[in-house]
C-alpha positions as CSV (number, residue, x, y, z in Angstrom):
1,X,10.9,-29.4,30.0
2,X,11.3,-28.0,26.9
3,X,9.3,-24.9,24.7
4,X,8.4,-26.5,21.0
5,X,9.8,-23.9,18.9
6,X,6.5,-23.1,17.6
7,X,4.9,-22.0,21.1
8,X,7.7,-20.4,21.5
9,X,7.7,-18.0,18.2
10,X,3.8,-17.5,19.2
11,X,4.4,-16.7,23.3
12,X,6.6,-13.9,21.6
13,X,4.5,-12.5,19.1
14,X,1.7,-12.0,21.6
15,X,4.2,-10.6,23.8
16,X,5.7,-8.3,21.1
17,X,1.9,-7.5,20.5
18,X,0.9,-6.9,24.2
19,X,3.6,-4.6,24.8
20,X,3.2,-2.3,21.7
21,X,-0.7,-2.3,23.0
22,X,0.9,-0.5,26.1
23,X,3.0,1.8,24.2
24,X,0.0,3.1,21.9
25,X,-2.6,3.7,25.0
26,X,0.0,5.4,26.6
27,X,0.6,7.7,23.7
28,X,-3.5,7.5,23.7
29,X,-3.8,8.4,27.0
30,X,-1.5,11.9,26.5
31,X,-3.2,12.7,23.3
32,X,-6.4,11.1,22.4
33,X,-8.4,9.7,25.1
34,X,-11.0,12.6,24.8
35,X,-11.2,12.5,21.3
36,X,-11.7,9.1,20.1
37,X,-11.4,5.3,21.5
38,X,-8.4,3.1,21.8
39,X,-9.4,1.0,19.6
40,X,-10.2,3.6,16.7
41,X,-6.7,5.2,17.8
42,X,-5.1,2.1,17.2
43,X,-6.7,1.7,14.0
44,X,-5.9,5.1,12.7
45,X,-2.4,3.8,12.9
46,X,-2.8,1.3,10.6
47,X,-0.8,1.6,7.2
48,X,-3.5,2.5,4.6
49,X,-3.4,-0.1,1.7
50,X,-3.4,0.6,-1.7
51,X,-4.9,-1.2,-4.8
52,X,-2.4,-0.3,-7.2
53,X,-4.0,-2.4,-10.1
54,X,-7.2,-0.2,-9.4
55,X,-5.5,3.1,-8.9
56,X,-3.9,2.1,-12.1
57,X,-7.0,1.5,-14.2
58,X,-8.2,4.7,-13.1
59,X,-5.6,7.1,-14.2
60,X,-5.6,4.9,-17.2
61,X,-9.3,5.7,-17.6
62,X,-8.8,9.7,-16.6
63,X,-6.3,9.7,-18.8
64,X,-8.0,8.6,-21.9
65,X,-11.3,10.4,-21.4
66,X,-9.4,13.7,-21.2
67,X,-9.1,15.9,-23.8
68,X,-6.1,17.7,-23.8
69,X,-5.2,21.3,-24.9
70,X,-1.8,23.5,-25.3
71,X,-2.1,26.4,-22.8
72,X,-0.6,29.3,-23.8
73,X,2.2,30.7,-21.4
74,X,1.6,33.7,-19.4
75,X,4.1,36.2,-18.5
């Protein structure tokens, strides 16, 4: 009996995902379990995404509402 390759690829990405569960509550259980819950420790690892249009627009914005002045040099 054979796997369909599509099972397959998901049986290993649940795996993949079961075992890094392991790996972060063990580095929970050293470090964290006091301070917050697995799941909010999990989440803290997270990447943090980044809108760059709308980081964009806002140093465009900062940048043309500021007026700007020479500073004389000290020293």
């Amino acid at each position: 009996m054979e796997l369909p390759a599509e099972d397959g690829v998901r049986l290993l990405v649940f795996a993949l995902g079961k075992e890094q569960d392991e790996r972060l509550f063990m580095r929970w259980i050293v470090h964290a379990q006091y301070e917050v819950s697995f799941d909010d420790f999990k989440k803290s690892l997270l990447p943090v995404r980044i809108d760059e249009k709308a980081t964009m627009a806002k140093l465009d914005d900062i940048m043309e509402n500021t007026t700007w002045q020479k500073m004389p040099i000290q020293g």
